[in-house]
C-alpha positions as CSV (number, residue, x, y, z in Angstrom):
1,X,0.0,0.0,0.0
2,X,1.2,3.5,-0.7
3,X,0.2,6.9,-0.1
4,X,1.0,10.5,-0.5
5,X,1.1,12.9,2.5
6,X,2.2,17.0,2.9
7,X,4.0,18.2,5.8
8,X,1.9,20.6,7.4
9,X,4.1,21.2,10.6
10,X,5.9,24.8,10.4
11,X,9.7,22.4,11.2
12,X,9.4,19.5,9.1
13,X,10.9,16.6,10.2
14,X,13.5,17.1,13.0
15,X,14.5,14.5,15.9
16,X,11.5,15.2,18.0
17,X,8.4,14.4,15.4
18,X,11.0,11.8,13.9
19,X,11.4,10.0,16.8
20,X,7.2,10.1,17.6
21,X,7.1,8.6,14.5
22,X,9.4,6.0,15.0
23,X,7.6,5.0,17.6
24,X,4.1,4.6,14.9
25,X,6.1,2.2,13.2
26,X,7.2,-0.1,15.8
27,X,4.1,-0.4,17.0
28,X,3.1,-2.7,13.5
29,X,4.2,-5.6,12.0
30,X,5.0,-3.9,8.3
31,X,7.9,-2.6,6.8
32,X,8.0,1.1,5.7
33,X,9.5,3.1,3.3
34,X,9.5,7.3,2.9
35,X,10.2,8.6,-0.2
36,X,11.0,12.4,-1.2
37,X,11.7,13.5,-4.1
38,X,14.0,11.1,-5.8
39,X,15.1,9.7,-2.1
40,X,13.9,6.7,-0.6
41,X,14.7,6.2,2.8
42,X,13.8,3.1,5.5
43,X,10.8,5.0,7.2
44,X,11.9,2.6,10.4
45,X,15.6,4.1,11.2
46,X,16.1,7.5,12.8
47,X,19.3,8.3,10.5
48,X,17.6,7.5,7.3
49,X,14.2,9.8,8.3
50,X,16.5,12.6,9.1
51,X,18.6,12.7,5.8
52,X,15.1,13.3,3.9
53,X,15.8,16.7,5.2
54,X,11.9,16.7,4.9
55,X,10.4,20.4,5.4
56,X,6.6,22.3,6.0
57,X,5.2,21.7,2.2
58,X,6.9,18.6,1.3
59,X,5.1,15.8,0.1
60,X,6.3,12.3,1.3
61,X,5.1,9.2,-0.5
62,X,4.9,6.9,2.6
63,X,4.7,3.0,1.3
64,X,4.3,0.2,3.3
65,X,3.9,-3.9,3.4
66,X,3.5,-6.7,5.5
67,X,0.7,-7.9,7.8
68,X,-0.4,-4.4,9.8
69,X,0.4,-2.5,6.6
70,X,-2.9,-0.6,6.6
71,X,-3.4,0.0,10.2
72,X,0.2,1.8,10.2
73,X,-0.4,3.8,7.1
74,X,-3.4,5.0,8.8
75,X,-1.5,5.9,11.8
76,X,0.9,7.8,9.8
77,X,-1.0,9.7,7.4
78,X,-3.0,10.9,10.6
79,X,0.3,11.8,12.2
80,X,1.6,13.8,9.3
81,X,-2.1,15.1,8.8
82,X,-2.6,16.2,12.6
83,X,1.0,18.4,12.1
84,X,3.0,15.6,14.4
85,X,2.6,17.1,17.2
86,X,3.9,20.6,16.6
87,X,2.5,23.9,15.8
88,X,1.0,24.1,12.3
């Protein structure tokens, strides 16, 4: 399953929401993958979300597989959606 989602949070991705989502992604039983622009990353590693270098406007094509791969890409999107818990 894949999706795209825009980064609505006025910081982007920085250690504090990268680390939140980290902890999304353990939660499920799926692999994930973040892509932006021509970069694909392991959406499960701390050093791989962070060299996205992913800012406010982005959009990330989030793709994921295995058995919870719906449930997590739920959890995400809203994440992303809800400005990962920083001011919008």
């Amino acid at each position: 399953m894949e999706t795209k989602v825009k980064i609505i949070n006025e910081a982007g991705f920085h250690a504090r929401p990268v680390s939140k989502w980290l902890q999304i992604v353990k939660m499920y039983e799926a692999e994930v993958v973040v892509g932006l622009g021509d970069k694909e990353v392991n959406g499960g590693s701390m050093l791989a979300m962070m060299t996205l270098g992913a800012k406010q406007g982005d959009e990330l094509e989030i793709k994921v597989s295995g058995k919870d791969e719906k449930k997590v890409l739920e959890a995400l999107v809203d994440f992303v959606n809800q400005g990962m818990g920083e001011a919008v």
